[in-house]
TORPAKE-636778 format. One record per atom (N, C-alpha, C, CB): residue number from 0; x, y, z. Coordinates in pm, whole numbers, plus 50000, padded with zeros to 5 digits. Glycine has a CB too. Layout:
BEGIN
- k,c1,c2,c3
- NUM,X,Y,Z
...
REM end
This chain:
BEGIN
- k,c1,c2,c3
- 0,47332,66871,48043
- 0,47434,66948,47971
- 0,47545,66858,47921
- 0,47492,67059,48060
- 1,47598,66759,47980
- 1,47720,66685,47960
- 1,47711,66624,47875
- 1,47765,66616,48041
- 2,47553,66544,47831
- 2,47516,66469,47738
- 2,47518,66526,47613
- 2,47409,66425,47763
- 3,47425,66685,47616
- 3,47416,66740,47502
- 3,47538,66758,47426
- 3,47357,66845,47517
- 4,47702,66796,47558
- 4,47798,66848,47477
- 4,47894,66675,47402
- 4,47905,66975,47597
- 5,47840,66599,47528
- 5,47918,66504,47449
- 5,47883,66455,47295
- 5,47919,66391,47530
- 6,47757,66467,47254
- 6,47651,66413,47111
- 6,47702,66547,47018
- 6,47422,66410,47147
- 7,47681,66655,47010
- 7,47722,66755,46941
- 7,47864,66823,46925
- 7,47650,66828,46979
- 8,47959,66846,47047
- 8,48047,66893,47019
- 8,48162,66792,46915
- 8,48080,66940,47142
- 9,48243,66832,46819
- 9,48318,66798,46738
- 9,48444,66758,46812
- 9,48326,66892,46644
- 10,48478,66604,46693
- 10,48571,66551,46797
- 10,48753,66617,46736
- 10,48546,66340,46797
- 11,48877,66561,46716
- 11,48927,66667,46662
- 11,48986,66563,46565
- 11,49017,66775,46752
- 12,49044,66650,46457
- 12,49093,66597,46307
- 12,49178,66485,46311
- 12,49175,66703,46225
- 13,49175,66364,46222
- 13,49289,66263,46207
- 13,49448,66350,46278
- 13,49302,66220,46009
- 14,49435,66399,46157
- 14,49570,66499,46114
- 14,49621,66537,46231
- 14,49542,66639,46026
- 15,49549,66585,46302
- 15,49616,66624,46443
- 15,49697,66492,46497
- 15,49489,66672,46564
- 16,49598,66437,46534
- 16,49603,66323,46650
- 16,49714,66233,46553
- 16,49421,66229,46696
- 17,49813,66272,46441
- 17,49911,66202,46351
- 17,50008,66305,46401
- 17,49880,66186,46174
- 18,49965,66453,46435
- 18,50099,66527,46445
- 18,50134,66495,46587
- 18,50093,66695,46416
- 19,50080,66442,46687
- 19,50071,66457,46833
- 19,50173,66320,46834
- 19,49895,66454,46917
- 20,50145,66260,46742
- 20,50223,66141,46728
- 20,50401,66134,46675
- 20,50135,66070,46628
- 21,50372,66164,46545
- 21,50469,66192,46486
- 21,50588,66367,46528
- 21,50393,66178,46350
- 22,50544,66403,46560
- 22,50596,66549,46611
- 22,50639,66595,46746
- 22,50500,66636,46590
- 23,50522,66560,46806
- 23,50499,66575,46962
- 23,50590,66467,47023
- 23,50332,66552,47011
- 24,50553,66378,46956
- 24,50693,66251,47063
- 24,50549,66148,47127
- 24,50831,66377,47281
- 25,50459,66141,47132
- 25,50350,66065,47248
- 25,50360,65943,47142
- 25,50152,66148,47291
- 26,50390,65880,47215
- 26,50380,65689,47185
- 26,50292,65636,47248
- 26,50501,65588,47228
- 27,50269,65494,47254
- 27,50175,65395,47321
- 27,50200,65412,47454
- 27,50191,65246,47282
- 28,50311,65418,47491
- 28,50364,65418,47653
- 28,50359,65529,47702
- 28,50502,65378,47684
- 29,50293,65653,47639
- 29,50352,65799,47739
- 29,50201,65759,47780
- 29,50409,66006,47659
- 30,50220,65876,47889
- 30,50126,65884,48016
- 30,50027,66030,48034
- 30,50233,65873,48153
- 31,49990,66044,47953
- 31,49877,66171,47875
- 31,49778,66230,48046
- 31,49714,66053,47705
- 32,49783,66313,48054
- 32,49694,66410,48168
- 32,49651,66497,48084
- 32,49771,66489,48298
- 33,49477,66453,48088
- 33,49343,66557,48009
- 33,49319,66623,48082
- 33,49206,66512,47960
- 34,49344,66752,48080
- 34,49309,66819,48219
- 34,49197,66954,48172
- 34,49476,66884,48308
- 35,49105,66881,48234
- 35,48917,66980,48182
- 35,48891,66896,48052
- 35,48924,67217,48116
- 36,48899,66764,48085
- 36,48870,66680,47981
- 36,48735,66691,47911
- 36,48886,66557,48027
- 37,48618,66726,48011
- 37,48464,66760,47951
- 37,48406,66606,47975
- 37,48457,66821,47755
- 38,48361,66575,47905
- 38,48295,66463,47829
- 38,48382,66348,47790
- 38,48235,66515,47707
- 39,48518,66409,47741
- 39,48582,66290,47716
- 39,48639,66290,47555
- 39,48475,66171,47748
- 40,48593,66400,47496
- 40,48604,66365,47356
- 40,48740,66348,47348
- 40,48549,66464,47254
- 41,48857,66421,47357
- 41,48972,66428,47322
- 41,49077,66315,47416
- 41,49000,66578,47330
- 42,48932,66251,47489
- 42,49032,66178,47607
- 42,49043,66066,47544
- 42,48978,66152,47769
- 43,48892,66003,47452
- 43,48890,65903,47363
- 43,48973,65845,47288
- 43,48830,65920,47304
- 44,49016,66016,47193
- 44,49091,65951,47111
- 44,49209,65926,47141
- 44,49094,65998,47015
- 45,49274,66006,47243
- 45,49414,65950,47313
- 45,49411,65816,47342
- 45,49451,66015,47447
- 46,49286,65700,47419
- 46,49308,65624,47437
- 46,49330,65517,47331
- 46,49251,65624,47507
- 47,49258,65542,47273
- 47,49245,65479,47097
- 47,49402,65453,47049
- 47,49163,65622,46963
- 48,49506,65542,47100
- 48,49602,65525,47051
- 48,49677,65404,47124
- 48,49657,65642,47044
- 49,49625,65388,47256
- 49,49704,65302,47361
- 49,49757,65328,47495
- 49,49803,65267,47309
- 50,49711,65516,47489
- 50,49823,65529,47617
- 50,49728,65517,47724
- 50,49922,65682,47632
- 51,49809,65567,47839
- 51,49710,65532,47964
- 51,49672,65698,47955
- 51,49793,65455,48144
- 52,49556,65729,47958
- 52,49508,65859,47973
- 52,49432,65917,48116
- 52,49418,65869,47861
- 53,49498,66028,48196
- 53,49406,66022,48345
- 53,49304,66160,48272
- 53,49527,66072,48548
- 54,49217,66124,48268
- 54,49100,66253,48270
- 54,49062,66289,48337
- 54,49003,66261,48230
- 55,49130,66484,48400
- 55,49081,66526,48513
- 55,48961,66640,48498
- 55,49196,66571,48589
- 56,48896,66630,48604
- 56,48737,66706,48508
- 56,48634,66709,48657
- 56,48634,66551,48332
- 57,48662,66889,48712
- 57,48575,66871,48812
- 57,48432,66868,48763
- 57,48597,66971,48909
- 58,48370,66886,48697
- 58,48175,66893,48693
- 58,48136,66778,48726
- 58,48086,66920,48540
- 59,48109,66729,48781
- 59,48025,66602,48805
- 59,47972,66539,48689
- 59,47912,66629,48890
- 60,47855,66635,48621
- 60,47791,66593,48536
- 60,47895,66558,48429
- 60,47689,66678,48508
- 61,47947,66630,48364
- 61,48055,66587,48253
- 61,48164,66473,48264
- 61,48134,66702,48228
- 62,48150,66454,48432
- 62,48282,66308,48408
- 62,48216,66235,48422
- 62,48415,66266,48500
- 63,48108,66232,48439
- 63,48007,66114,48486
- 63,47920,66023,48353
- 63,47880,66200,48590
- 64,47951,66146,48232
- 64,47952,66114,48125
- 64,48074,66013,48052
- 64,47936,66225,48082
- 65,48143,66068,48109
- 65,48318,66025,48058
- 65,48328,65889,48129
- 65,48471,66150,48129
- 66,48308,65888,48208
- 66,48315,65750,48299
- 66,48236,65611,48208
- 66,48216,65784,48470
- 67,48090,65698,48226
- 67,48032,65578,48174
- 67,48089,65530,47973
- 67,47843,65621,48196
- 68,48086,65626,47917
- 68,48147,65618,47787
- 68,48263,65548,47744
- 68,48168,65724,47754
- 69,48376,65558,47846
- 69,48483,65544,47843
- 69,48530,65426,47943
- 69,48528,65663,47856
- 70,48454,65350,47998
- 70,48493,65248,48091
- 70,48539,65106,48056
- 70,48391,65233,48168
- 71,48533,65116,47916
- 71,48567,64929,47873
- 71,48699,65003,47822
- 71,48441,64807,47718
- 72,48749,65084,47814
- 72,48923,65115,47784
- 72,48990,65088,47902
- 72,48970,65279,47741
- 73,49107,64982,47932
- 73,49129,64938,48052
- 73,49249,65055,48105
- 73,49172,64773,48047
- 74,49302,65179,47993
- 74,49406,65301,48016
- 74,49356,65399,48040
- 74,49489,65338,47920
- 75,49216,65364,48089
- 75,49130,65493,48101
- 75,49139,65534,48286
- 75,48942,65451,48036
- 76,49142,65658,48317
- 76,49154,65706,48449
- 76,49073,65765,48503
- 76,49234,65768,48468
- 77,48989,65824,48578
- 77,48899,65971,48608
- 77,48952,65991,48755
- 77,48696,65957,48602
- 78,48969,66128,48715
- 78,49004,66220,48835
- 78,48914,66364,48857
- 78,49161,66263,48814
- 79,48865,66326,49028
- 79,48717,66428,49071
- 79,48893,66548,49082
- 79,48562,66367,49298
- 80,48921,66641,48975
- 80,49006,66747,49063
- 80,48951,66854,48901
- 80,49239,66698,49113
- 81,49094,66967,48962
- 81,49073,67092,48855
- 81,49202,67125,48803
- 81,49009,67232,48922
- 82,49207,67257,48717
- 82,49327,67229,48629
- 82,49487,67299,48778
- 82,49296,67363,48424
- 83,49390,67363,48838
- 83,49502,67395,48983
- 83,49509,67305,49065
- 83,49470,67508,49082
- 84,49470,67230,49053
- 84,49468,67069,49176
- 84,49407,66960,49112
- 84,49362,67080,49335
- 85,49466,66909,49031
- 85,49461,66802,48950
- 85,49452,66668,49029
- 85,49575,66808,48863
- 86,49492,66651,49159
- 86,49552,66523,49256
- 86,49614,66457,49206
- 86,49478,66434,49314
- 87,49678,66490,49075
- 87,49774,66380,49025
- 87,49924,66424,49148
- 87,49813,66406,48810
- 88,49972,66286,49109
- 88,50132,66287,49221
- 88,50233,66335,49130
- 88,50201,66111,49289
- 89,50323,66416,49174
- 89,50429,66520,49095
- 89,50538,66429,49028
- 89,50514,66637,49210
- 90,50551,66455,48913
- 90,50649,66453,48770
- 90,50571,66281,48737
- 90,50887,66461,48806
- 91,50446,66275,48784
- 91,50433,66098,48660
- 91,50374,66142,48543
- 91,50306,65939,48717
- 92,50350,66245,48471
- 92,50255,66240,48340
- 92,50383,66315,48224
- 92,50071,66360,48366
- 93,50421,66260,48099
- 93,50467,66278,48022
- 93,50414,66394,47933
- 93,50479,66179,47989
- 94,50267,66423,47910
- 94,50230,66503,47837
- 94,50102,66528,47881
- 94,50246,66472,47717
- 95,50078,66689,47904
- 95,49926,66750,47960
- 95,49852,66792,47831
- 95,49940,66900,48073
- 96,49725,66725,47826
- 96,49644,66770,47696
- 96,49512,66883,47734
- 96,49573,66616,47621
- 97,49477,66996,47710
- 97,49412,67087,47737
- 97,49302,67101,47586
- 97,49518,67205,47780
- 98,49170,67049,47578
- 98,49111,67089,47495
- 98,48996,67169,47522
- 98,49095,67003,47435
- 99,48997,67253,47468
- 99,48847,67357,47459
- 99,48863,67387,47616
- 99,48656,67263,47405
- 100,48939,67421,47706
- 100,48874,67467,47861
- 100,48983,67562,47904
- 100,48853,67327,47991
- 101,49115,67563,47821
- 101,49204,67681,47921
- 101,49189,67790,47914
- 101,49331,67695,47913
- 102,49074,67865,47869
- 102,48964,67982,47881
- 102,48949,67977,48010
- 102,48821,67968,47806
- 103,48909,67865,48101
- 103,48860,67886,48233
- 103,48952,67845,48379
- 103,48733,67808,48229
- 104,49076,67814,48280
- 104,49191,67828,48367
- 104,49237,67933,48456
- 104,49275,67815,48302
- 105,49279,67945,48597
- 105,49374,68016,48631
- 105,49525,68009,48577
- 105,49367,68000,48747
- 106,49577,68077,48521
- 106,49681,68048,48404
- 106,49830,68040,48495
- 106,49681,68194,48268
- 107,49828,68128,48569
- 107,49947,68069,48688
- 107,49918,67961,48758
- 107,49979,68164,48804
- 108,49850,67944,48823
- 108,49812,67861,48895
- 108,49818,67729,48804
- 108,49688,67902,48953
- 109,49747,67736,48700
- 109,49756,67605,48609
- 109,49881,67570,48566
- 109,49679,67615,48487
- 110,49957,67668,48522
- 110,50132,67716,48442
- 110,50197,67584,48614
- 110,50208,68020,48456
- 111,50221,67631,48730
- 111,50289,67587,48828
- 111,50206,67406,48837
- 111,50270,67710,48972
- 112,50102,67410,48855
- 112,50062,67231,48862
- 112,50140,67210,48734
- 112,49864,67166,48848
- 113,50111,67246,48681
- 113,50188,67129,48511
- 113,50320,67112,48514
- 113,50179,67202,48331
- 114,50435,67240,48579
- 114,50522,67179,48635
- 114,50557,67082,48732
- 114,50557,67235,48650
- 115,50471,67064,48806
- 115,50484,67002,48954
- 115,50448,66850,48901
- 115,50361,67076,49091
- 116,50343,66816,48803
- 116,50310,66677,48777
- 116,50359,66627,48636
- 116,50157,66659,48789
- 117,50393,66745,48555
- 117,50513,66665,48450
- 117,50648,66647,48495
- 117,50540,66744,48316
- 118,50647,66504,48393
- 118,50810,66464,48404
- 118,50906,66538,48354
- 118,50845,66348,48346
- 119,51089,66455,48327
- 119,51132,66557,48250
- 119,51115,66552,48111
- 119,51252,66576,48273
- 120,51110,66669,48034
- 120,51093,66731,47950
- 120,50939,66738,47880
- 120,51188,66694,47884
- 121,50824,66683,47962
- 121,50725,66720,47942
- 121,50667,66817,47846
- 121,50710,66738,48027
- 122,50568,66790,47791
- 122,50512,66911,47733
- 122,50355,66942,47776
- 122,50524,66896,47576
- 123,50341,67023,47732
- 123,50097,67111,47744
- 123,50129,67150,47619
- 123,50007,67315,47891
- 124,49977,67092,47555
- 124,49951,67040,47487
- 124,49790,67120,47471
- 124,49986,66905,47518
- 125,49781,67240,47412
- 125,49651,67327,47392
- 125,49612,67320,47249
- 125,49672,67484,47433
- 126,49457,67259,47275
- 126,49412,67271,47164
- 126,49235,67293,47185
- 126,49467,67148,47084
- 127,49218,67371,47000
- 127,49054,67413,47009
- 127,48967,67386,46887
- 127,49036,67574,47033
- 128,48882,67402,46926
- 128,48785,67375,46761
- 128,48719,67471,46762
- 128,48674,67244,46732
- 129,48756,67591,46635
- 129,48732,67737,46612
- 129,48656,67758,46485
- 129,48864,67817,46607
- 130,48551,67807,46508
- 130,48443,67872,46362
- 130,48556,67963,46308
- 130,48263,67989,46409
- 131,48547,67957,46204
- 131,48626,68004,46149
- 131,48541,68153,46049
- 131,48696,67878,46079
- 132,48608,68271,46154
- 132,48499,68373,46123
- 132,48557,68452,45948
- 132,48496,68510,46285
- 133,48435,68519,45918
- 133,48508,68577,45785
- 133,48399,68505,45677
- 133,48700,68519,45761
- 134,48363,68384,45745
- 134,48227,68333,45665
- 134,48103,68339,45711
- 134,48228,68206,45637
- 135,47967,68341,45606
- 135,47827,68416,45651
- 135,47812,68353,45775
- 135,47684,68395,45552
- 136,47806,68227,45752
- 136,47712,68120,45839
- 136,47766,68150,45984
- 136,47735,67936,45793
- 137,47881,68157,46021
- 137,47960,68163,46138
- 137,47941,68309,46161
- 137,48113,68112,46123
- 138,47935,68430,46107
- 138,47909,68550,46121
- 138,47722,68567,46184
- 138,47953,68614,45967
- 139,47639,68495,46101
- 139,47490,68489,46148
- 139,47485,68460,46232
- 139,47403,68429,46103
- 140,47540,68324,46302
- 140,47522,68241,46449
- 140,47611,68370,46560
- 140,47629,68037,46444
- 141,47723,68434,46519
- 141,47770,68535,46630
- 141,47641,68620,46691
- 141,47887,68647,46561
- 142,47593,68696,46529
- 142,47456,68775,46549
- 142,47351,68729,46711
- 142,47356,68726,46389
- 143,47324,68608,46611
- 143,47216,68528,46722
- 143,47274,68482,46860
- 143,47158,68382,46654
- 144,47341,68450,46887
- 144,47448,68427,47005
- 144,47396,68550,47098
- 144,47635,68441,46952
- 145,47484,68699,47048
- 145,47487,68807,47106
- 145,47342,68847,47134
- 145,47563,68896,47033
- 146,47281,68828,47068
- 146,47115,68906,47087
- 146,47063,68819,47219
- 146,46980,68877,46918
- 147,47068,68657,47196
- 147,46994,68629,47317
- 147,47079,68551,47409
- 147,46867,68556,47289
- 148,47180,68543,47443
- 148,47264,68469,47517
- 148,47381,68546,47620
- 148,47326,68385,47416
- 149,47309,68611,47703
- 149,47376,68729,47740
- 149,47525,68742,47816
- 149,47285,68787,47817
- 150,47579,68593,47834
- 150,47711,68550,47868
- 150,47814,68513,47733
- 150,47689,68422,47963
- 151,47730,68524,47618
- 151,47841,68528,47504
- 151,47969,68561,47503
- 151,47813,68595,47421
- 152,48076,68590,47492
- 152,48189,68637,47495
- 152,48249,68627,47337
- 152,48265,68565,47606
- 153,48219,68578,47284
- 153,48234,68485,47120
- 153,48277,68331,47162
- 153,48389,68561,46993
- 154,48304,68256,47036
- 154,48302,68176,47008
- 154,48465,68098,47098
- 154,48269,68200,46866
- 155,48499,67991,47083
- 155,48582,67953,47185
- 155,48600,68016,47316
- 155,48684,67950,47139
- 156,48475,68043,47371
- 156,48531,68061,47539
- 156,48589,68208,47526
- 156,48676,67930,47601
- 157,48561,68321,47414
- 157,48656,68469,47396
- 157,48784,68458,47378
- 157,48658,68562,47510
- 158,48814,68308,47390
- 158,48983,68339,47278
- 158,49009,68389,47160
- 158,49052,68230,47233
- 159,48935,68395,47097
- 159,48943,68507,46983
- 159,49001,68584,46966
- 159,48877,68567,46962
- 160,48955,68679,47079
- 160,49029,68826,47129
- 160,49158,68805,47116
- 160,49005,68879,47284
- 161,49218,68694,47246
- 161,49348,68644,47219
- 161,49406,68611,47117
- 161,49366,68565,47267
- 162,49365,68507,47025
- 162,49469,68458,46973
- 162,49450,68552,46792
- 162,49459,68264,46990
- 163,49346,68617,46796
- 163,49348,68715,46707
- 163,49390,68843,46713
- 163,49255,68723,46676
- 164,49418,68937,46589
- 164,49410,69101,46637
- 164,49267,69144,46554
- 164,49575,69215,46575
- 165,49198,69285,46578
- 165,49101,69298,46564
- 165,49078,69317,46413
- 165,49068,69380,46648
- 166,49220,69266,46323
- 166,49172,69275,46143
- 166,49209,69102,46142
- 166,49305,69413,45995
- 167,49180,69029,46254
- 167,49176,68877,46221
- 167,49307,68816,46215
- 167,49109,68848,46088
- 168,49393,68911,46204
- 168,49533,68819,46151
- 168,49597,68748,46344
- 168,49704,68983,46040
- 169,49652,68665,46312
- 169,49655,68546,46466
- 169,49764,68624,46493
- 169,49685,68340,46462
- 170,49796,68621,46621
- 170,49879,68650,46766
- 170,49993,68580,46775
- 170,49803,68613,46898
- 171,50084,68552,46679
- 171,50169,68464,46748
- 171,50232,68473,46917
- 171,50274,68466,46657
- 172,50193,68582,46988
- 172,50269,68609,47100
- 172,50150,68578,47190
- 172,50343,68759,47110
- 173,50035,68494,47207
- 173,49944,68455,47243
- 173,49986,68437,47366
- 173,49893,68368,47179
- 174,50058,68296,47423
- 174,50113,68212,47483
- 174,50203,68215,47567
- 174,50136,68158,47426
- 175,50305,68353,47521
- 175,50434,68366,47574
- 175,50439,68392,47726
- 175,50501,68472,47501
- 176,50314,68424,47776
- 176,50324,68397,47958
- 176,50326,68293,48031
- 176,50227,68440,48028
- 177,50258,68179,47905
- 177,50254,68018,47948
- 177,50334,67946,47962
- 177,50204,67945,47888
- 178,50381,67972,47784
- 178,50507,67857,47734
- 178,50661,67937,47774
- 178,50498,67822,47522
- 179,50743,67818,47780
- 179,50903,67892,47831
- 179,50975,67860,47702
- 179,51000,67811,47991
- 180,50979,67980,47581
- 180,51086,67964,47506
- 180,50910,67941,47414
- 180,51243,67833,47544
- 181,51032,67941,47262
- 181,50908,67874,47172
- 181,50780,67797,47176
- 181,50949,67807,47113
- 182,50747,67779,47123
- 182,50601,67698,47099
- 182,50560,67657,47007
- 182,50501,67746,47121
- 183,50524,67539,46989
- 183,50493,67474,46784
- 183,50315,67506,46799
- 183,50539,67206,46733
- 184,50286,67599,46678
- 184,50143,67620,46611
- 184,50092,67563,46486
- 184,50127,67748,46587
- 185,50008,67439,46537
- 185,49952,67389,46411
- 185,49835,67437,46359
- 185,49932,67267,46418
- 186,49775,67419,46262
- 186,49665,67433,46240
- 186,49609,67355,46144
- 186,49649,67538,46226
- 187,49451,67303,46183
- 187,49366,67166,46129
- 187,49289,67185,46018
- 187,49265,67109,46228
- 188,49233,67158,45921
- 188,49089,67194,45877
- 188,48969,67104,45941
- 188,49082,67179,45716
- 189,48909,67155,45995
- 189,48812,67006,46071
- 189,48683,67051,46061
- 189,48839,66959,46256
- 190,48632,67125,45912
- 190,48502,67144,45878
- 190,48397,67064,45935
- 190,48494,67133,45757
- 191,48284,67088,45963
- 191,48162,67025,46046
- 191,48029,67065,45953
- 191,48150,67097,46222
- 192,48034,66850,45867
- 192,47897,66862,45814
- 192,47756,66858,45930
- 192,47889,66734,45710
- 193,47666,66939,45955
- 193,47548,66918,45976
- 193,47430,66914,45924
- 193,47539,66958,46028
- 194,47310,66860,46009
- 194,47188,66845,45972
- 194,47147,66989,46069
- 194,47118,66680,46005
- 195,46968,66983,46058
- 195,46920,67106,46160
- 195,46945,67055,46329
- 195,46729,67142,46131
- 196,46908,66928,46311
- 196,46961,66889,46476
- 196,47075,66898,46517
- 196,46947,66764,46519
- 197,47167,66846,46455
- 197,47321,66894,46462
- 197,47365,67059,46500
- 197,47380,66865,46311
- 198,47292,67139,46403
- 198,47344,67259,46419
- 198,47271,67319,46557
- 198,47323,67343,46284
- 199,47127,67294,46566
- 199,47065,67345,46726
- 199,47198,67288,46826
- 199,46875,67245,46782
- 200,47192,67169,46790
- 200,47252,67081,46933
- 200,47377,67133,46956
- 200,47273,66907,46921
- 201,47452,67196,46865
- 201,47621,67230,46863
- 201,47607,67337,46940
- 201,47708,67268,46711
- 202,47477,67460,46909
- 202,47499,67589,46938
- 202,47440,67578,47146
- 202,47386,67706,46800
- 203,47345,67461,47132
- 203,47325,67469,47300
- 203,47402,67392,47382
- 203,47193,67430,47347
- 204,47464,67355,47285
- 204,47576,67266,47386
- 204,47684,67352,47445
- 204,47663,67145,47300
- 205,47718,67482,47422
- 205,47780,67625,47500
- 205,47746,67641,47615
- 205,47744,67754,47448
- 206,47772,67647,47711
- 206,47778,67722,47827
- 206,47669,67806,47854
- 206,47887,67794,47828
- 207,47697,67944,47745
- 207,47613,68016,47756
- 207,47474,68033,47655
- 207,47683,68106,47767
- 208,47411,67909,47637
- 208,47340,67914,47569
- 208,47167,67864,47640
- 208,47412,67846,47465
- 209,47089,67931,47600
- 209,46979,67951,47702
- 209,46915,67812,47706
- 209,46867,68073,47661
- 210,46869,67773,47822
- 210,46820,67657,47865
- 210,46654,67664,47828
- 210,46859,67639,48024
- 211,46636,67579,47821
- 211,46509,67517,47780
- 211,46412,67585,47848
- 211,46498,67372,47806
- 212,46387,67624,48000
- 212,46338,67690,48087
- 212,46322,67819,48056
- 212,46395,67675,48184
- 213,46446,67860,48033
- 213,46458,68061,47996
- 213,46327,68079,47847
- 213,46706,68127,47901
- 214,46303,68219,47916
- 214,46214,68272,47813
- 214,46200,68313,47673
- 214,46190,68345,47847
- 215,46351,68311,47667
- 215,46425,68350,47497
- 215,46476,68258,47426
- 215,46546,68441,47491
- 216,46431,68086,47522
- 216,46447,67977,47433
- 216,46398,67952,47298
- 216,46408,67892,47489
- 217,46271,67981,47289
- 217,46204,67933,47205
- 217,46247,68064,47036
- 217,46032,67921,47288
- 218,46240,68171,47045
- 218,46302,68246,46994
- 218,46440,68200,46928
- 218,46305,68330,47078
- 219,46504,68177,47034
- 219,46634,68134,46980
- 219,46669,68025,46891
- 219,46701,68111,47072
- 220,46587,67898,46931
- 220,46594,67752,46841
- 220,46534,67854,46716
- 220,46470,67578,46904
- 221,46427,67937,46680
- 221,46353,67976,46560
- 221,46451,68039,46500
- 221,46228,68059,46573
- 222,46550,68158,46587
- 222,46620,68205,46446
- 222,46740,68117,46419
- 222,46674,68367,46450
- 223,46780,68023,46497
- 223,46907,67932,46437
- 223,46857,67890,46334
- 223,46965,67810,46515
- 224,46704,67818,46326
- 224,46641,67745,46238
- 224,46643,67778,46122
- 224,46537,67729,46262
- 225,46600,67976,46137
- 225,46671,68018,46024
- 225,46752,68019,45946
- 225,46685,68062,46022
- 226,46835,68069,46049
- 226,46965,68083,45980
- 226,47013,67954,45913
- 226,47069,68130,46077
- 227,47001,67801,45986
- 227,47051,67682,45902
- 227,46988,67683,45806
- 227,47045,67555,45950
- 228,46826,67726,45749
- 228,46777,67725,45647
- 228,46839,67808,45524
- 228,46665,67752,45679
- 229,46858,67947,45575
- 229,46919,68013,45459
- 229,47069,67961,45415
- 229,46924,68164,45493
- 230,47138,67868,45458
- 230,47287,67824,45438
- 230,47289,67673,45416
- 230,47383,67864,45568
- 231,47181,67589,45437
- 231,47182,67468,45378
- 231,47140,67452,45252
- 231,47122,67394,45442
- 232,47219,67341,45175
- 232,47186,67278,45077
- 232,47113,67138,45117
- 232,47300,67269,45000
- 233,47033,67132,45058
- 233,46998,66968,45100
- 233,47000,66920,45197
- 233,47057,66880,45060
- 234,46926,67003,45263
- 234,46938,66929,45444
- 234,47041,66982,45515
- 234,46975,66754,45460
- 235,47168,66976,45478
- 235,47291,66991,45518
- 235,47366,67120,45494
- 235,47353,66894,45468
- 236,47418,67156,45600
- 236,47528,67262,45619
- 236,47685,67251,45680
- 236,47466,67351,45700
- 237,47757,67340,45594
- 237,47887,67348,45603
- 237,47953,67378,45722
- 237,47922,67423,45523
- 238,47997,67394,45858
- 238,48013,67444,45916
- 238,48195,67518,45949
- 238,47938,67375,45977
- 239,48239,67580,45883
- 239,48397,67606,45869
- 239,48398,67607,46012
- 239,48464,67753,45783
- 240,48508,67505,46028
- 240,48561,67529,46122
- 240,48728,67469,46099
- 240,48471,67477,46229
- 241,48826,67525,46249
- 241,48963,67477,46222
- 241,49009,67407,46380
- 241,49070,67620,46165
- 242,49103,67363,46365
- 242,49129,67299,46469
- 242,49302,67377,46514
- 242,49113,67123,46428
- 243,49342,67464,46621
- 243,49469,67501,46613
- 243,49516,67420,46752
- 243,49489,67671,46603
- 244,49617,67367,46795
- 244,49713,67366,46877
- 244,49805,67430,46906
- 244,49748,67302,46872
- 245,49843,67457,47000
- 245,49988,67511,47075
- 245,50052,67379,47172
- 245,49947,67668,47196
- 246,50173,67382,47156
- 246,50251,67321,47214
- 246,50403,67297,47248
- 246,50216,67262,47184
- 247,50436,67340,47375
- 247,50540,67397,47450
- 247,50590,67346,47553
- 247,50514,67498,47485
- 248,50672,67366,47644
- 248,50783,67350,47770
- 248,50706,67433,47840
- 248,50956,67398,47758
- 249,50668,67452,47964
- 249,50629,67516,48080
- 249,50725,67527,48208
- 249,50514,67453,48114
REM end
């Protein structure tokens, strides 16, 4: 699983990783905590910038990915903890980065560690990579999702629900149990060209997406297959997607 999500899942936009810079305040010297880092993608590019990054990430399999990927960066960290017991030591991390996992947060519990191991004036730092519904292709794959994947919830982990209302228009009051006081909302364009391998590999790289073993595998690779067929040009398909952040005081 760790492998599949690290090769397929999308990493996140320039643009961001310029606002995190320019906006956010994170320089070469701040001290970044990935907390449900995965694989590593978003831990990468933090390091890329210079800082020392600790990536905390209980699955075994997924840090074990991160480890090996990420081991010739000499600011690179791994930590066996979770987003409620991180084992980091209280107020050393300047800025907590949360990508694709505070779906599976305990949100108090997570809300109180991030106080306890940021410094002062710290910030969390939430961000996702969202199909962007309202278009066919992303509407077909929901279809297929729901029919054979019976832990679906939608797309990002059922934040949807959240950070949408049910005519699509976004939530600004999403957050307000998390963050203390305001919160800055960006938002990315971070479209995703694929091939047919690309698009299988993106959709089983989910959680809830049926394993090779299950009986509704084979079914399932056939109608994705479809579906990339009816929406590619030339091999290749569009995949809308966006990239949003939140970012706040806790």
């Amino acid at each position: 699983m760790g492998k599949t999500y690290a090769k397929f899942r999308p990493t996140y936009p320039q643009a961001f990783i310029e606002y995190l810079c320019t906006d956010v305040g994170i320089t070469n010297n701040s001290v970044i905590a990935d907390i449900g880092s995965g694989t590593g993608i978003l831990t990468k590019q933090l390091l890329e910038l210079g800082n020392r990054v600790i990536a905390v990430e209980p699955n075994d399999d997924m840090r074990a990915v991160a480890e090996s990927d990420l081991c010739g960066y000499e600011n690179f960290v791994s930590e066996n903890g979770s987003a409620e017991n991180t084992t980091l030591d209280s107020q050393t991390v300047d800025f907590i980065t949360v990508a694709q996992a505070f779906h599976w947060f305990d949100r108090e519990l997570f809300k109180a560690e991030c106080r306890r191991i940021l410094g002062l004036n710290g910030k969390v730092i939430l961000v996702w990579n969202s199909r962007i519904f309202g278009t066919e292709v992303v509407e077909d794959g929901d279809k297929i999702n729901k029919k054979y994947c019976p832990h679906f919830k939608g797309f990002s982990g059922s934040m949807r629900g959240e950070l949408y209302d049910a005519t699509g228009v976004e939530n600004t009051n999403a957050f307000n149990d998390f963050f203390v006081g305001e919160y800055d909302v960006k938002v990315f364009e971070n479209n995703q060209t694929l091939d047919l391998n690309g698009f299988i590999g993106r959709n089983l790289s989910a959680s809830y997406a049926p394993k090779e073993s299950d009986e509704n595998y084979s079914a399932y690779i056939a109608e994705l297959t479809e579906c990339f067929n009816r929406h590619a040009i030339n091999g290749k398909l569009i995949m809308p997607n966006d990239t949003r952040s939140y970012v706040g005081a806790v």
